[in-house]
C-alpha positions as CSV (number, residue, x, y, z in Angstrom):
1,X,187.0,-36.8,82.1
2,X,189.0,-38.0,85.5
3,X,191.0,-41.4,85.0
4,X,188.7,-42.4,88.6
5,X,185.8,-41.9,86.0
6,X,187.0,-43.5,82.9
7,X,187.5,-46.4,85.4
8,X,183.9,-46.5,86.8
9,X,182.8,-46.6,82.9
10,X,184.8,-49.5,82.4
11,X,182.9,-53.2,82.3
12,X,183.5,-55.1,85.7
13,X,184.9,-57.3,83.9
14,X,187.9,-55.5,82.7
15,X,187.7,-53.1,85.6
16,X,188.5,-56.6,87.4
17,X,191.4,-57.4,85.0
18,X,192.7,-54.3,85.5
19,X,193.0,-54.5,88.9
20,X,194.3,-58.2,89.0
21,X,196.9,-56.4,86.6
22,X,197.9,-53.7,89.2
23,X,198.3,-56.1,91.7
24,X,200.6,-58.4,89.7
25,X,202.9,-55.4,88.8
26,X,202.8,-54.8,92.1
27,X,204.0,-58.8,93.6
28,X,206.1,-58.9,90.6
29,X,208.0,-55.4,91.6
30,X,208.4,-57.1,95.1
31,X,209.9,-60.2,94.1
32,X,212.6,-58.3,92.0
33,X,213.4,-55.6,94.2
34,X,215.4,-58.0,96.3
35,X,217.3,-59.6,93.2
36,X,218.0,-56.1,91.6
37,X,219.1,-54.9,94.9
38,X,221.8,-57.7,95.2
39,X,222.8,-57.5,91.4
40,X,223.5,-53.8,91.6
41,X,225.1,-53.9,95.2
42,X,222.9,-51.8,96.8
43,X,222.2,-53.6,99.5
44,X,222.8,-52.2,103.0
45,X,225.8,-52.5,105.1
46,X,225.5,-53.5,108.9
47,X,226.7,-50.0,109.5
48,X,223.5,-48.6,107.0
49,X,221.1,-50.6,109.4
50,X,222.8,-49.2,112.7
51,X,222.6,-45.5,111.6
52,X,219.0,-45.9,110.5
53,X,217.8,-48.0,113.9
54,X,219.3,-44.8,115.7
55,X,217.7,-42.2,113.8
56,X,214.4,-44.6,114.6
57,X,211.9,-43.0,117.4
58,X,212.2,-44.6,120.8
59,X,208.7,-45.2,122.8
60,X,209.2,-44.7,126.7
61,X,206.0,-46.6,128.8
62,X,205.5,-44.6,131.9
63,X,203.1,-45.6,134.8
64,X,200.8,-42.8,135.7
65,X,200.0,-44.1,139.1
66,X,196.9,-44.9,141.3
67,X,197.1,-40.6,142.4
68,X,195.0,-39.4,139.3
C-alpha cells in the first residue's frame, strides 16, 4: 500500500490534523533556521552575497522594433 493511499484511508479529520501538523513543522523550521544560523555562525559574509549575486542570471530587455 502507497503512503498517498494510506493517506486517502485516513478520517478527514486526522487527514486535517495531519496536515495542520506538516505545516507547523514546516513554520516552526522557518522560525529557527534564522536563530540556528546565527548560533552556529553560518551566516553569510557580504563577500558570500556578492559572489552568489554574480553567479545570478542577468535579464537583457530588447526592443524588437515597429519592422516585424
Amino acid at each position: 500500500m502507497s503512503l498517498l493511499q494510506s493517506y486517502r484511508n485516513l478520517s478527514p479529520r486526522t487527514r486535517i490534523g495531519v496536515g495542520i501538523g506538516i505545516l507547523a513543522w514546516g513554520f516552526i523550521g522557518l522560525q529557527l533556521s534564522d536563530r540556528a544560523e546565527e548560533k552556529f555562525g553560518l551566516k553569510p559574509t557580504d563577500e558570500d552575497k556578492a559572489a552568489l549575486s554574480q553567479l545570478a542570471p542577468r535579464i537583457i530587455a530588447v526592443d524588437k522594433g515597429k519592422d516585424r
